[in-house]
N, C-alpha and C positions, 0 to 999 in steps of 0.2 A: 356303294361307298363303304369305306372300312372303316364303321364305329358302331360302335355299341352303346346303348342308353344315352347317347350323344354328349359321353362325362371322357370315355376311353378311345383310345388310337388302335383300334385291330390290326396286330401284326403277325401273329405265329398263332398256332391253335394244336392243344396237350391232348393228353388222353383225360384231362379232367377237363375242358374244354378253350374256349377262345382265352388268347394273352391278350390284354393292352395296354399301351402307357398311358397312365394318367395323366389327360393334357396337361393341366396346370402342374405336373412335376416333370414337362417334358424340357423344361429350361434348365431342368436339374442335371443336367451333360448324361453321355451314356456313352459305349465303348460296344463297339462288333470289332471281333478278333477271329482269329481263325486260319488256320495252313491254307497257299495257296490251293485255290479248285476248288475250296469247299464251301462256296456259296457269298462271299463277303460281298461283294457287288451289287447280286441281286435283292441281299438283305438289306444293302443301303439303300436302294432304290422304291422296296419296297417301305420301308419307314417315309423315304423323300417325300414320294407320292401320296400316299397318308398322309404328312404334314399337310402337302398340298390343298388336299382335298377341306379341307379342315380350315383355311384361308393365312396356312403360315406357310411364309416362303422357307427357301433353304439358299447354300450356296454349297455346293459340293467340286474338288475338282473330277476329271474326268482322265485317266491315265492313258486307257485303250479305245479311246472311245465309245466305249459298250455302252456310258450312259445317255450319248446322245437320245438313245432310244425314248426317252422318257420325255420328248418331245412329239411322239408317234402314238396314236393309240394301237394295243396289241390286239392281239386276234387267239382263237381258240388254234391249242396245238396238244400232241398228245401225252405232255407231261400237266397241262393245264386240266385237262378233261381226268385225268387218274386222282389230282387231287381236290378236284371240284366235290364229289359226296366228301369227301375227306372232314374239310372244313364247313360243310352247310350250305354251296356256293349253289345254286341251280342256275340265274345266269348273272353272269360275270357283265358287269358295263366294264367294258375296255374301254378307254381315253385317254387322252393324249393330258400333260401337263403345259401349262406356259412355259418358256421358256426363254432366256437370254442366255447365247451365248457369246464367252469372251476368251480371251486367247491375249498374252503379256508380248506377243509378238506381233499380232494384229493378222493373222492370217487367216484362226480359223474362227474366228468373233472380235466381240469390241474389244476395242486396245483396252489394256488397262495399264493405268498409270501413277509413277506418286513421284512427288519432289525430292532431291535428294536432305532438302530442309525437315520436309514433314517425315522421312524414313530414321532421322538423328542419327549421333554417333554412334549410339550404343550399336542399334540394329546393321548399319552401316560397317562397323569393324565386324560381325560375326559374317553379314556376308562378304568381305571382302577377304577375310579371318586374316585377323591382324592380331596381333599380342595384345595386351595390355599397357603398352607403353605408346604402341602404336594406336592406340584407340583412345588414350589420354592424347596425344595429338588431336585426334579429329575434334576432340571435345574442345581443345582451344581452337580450331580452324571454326569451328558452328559458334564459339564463345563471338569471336571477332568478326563474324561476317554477321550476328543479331546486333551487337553493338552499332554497327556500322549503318544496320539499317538496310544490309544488302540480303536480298533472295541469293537462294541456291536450289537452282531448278532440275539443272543438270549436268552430265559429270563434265561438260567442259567449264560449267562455273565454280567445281570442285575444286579442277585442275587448277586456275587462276588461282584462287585461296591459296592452294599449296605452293604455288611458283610464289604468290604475294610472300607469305609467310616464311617459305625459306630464305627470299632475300631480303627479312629484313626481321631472320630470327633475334639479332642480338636485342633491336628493342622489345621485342614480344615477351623475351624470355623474361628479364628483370620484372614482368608484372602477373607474366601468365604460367610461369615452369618453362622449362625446357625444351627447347623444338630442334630437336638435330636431326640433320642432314641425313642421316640414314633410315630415319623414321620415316620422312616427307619422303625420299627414292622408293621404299618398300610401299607406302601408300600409293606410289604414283604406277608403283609396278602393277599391283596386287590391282587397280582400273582398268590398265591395258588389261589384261588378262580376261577381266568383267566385258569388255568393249569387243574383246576378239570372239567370246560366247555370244555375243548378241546380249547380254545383260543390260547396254548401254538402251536400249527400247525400252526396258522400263521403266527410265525415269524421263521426269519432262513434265510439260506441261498441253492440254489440259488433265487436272489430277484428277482422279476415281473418286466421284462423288458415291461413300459410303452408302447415302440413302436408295438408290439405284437398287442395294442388294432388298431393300423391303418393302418391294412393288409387290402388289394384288387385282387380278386382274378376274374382273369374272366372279370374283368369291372365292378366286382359287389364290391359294401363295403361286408368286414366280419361282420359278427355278433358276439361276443363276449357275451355270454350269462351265465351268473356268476348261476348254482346251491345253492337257499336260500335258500330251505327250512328247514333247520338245522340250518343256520344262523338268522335267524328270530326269532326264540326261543332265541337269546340273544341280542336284540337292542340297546345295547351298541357298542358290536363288529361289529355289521353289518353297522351302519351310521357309527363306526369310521372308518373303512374299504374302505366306499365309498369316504369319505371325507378324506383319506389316497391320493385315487385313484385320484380326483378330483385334490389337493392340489400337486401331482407328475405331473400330467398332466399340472397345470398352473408354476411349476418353470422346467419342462423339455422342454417342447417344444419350438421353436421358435418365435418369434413378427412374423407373416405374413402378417398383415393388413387385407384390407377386400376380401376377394375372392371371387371367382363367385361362387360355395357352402365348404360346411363345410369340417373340415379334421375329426370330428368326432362330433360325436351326442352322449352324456352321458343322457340316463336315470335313474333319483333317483327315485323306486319306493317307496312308503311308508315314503315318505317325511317328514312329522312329526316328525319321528326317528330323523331324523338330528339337529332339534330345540329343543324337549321333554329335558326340565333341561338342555338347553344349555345356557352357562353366556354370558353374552353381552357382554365382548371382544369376546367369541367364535363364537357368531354370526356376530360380526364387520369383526372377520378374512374370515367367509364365504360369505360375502358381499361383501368382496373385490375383493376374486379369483372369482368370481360370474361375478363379473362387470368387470373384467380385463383380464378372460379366452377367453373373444371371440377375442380378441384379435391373440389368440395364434387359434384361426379357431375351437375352439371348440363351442358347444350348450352343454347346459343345460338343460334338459327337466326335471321336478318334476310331481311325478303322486304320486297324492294322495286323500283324501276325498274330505276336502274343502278348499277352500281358506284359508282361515282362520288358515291356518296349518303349513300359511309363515309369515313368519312376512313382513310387508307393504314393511319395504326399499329392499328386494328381491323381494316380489311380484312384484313391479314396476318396475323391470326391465324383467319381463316377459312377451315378445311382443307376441306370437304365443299361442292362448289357444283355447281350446277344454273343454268344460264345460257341463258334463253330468247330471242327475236329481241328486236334491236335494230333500229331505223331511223335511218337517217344522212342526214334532209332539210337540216342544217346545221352545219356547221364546228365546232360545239359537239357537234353528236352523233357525229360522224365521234371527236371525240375521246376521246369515250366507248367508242364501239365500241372503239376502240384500246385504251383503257387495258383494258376488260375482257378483251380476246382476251390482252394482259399477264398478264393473271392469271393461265394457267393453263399448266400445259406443254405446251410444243406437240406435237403430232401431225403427222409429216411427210408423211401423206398428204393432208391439206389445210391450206389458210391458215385460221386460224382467224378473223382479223378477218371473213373473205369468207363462212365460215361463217355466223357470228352475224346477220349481217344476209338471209340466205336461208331461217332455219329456218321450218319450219311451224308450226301451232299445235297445243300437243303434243309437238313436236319440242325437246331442249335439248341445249348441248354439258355433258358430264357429266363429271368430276373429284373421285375422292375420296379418303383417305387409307387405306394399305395398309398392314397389320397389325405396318408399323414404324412408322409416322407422315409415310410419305411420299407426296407427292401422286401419282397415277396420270398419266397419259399423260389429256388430253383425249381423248372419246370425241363422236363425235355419234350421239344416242342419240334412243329413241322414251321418252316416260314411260309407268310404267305406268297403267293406267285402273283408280281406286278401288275398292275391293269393296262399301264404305259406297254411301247413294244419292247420285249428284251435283248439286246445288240444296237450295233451301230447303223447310224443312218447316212443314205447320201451323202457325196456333196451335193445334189443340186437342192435338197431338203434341207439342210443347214445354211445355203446361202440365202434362200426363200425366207427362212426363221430369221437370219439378223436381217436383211429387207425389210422386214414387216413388223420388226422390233420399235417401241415406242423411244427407244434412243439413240436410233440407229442415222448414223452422223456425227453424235453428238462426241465423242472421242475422236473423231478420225483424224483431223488436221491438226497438226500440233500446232501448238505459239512457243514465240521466241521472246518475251517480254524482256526488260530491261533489268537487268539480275546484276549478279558478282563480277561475271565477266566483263560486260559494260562497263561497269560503274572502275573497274580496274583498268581496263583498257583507258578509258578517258581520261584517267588518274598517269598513264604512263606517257598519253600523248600529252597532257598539259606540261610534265614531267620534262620530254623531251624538247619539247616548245621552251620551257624554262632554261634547259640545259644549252642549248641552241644559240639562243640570246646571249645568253655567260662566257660561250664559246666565243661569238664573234667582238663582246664586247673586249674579251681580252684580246683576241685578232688586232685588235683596233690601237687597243694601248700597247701592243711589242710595236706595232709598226712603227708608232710616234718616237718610242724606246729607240728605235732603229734608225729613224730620221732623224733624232737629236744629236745621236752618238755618229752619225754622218755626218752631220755639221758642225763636227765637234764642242758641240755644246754652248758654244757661241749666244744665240736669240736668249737660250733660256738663262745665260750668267748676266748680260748686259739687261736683261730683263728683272732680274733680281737688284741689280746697282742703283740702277734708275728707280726702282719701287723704294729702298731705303733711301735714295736723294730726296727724292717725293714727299715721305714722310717727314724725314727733318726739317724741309723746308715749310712744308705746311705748317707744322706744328711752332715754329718760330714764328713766322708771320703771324698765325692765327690770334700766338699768346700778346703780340702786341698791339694788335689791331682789338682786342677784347679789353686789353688794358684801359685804352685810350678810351675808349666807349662806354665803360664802367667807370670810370670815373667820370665823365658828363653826364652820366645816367646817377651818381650817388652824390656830384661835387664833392667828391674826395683829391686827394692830391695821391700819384700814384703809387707810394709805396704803402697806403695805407688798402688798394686794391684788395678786392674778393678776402677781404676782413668780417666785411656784413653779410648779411644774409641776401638784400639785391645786389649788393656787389658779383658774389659768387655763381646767383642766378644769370646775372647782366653775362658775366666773363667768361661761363658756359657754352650757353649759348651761342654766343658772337663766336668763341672760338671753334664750336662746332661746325655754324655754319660756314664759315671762314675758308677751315679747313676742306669742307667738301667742294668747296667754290675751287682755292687753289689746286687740289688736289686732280679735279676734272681738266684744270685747262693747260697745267702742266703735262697730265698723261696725254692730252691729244697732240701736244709739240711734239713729245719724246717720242711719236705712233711713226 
């Protein structure tokens, strides 16, 4: 097992002797860099597995496959045997690490999944990369589908939003800004495009339960080992994916403060992805979960070419690094070499720029933080060689591993719950059902329109003559038929009639009922 005084993580060994990270500063992020072929893989692998061993999981993706191996225990070969005196090692326990694996396409591990609700606008327009006016869009489409009480699960509940929204921009706009039609077409484009990559499999439902990545199995961390190489072919998807991952991890987990080591250790490989055309609030927001995720007991690790690949206010907060050769065939890499040998403190038994550019493969200059938080003295150091196997494994090995996986099932069938699209669709059928009705009820009144004016309008003029006969007649009878009985109701004589207060009561009355008396038995003559 790679530790020492069981305070340190053994990972590389100097001519002054073993390197290790100090557990509890291993949440403090760290960076392996280095030109292709010089060792960056198996450096991550070797850190992984150390985590491992240690009972902290990791989640790493997987480019070429080479790290399936670390699901395999390795065996003695003769690069392992030349540097066994090297480091102290007489014999090596090879063993295999736990491992899950997962795959955003579901072919070559569990599916992984997020909503397009929980992924938001922000993350949403960079991987769809939209402008900024177009990302102010999606920010009103998520504004009015939380309102509403509606999910957004996946992109065909996205789509609906956008058809809702553009047809019925005029009122949105007076409350929400502006929603034009060219906005909402480029939105709608910029999904097909996501749909024709296969991007539309990452979203849906059931979502990627975050705590899945901080299984322990054994005493040992899981491995959580993401299938890329499909992914990688589209650099949008794949950094927004991680920084999905990354971004769930710092608003789900808990404040724990500092611990004696990590609750997980997140590898970004090919780091660059994550910066490449990324706008400086977008890098602001990843600077922040950066700097406020260790908090929640996570690490950070970025493995990429060079330095140079982070921008300074991240780089700086990456205490544990691993720095493999660089090559300086141009003014631009010389510059790099530079800033990276910057990076670390120097070592007064050599230059470290001159270093960097002579190491072998395998070889890295090593600097890590020491049990106050301070970075160590650069070392040029040897790495050490995995316990796990080094390279790819079967497919029939990798099918047996998600088989035997303790969630294995537990993504595979998607659900289709009752979301945006539903609740819209229902909204157009009640819609059209309304409209339907409106339809035939005006059908109904031209025809009448039609019948009248064929009968030249005859029923409905004699029908109007008759209804004012009706009335004046009633209304004559009534008043004298009220008279008469209002006066034997008060003994008045009748010109002094509905004078008094029962008079007018009396004359009311009588006249009312009178009237609807007459008024019934004339309209059934006139029928």
């Amino acid at each position: 097992m790679y530790e020492q005084d069981g305070r340190g993580l053994y990972i590389a060994h100097s001519d002054n002797g073993p390197i290790s990270i100090t557990a509890r500063m291993a949440n403090r992020h760290g960076l392996i860099a280095g030109a292709t072929g010089t060792g960056k893989t198996v450096s991550l692998q070797v850190l992984a597995e150390t985590f491992s061993q240690m009972g902290v999981p990791c989640f790493m993706a997987d480019m070429k496959g080479d790290l399936s191996g670390i699901s395999q225990a390795g065996k003695l070969s003769g690069f392992i045997e030349k540097r066994m005196p090297e480091f102290g090692i007489e014999n090596p326990q090879f063993a295999a690490c736990p491992v899950r694996f997962y795959d955003v396409y579901g072919q070559q591990g569990h599916p992984m999944r997020a909503t397009i609700s929980a992924m938001g606008p922000d993350l949403l327009g960079r991987l769809l990369e939209l402008n900024d006016t177009q990302t102010g869009v999606l920010h009103i489409i998520f504004r009015i589908a939380d309102e509403r009480g509606w999910f957004m699960d996946d992109i065909k509940d996205l789509r609906a939003m956008l058809d809702h929204v553009a047809r019925n921009a005029k009122a949105y706009t007076t409350r929400y800004g502006n929603v034009s039609s060219s906005s909402v077409g480029a939105i709608q484009r910029a999904l097909l495009s996501l749909e024709n990559q296969g991007g539309d499999k990452f979203f849906g439902l059931p979502e990627f339960d975050i705590n899945d990545l901080l299984a322990v199995k054994d005493g040992k961390g899981v491995m959580s080992v993401l299938a890329a190489d499909e992914l990688m072919l589209r650099p949008k998807l794949y950094s927004t994916f991680l920084l999905w991952l990354m971004s769930e991890l710092y608003s789900t987990l808990p404040e724990v403060g500092d611990l004696d080591k990590p609750k997980l250790i997140f590898f970004f490989d090919e780091a660059h992805m994550l910066f490449d055309g990324t706008s400086k609030a977008m890098v602001d927001k990843i600077e922040q979960v950066i700097r406020l995720i260790r908090s929640k007991g996570v690490g950070i690790y970025f493995v990429t070419q060079s330095p140079t690949d982070i921008p300074d206010v991240i780089l700086g907060q990456l205490g544990n690094r691993v720095q493999h050769a660089l090559r300086a065939f141009t003014p631009k890499d010389q510059k790099a070499v530079k800033t990276a040998a910057d990076t670390f403190r120097a070592n007064p038994t050599f230059r470290t720029d001159e270093a960097i550019m002579n190491l072998e493969t395998g070889e890295a200059l090593v600097s890590v933080l020491d049990e106050k938080g301070a970075p160590t003295v650069v070392e040029r150091a040897k790495m050490l060689f995995p316990l796990s196997q080094i390279g790819a494994i079967s497919e029939g090995q990798r099918l047996d591993a998600i088989k035997s996986s303790a969630i294995y099932g537990k993504y595979d069938t998607t659900e289709d719950r009752e979301s945006a699209f539903e609740a819209l669709l229902a909204e157009d059928e009640e819609r059209a059902e309304l409209e339907a009705r409106e339809a035939e009820a005006a059908a109904e009144l031209e025809a009448k329109k039609k019948e009248e004016k064929a009968n030249g309008n005859k029923p409905s003029t004699m029908k109007k003559v008759w209804k004012a006969i009706i009335t004046a007649i009633t209304t004559t009878i009534a008043t004298i038929i009220g008279s008469s009985v209002s006066n034997k109701i008060t003994g008045k004589k009748s010109n002094t009639t509905g004078k008094t207060a029962a008079g007018r009561v009396a004359k009311n009355a009588t006249s009312a009922a009178t009237r609807t008396i007459i008024r019934d038995v004339l309209g059934n003559v006139i029928k």
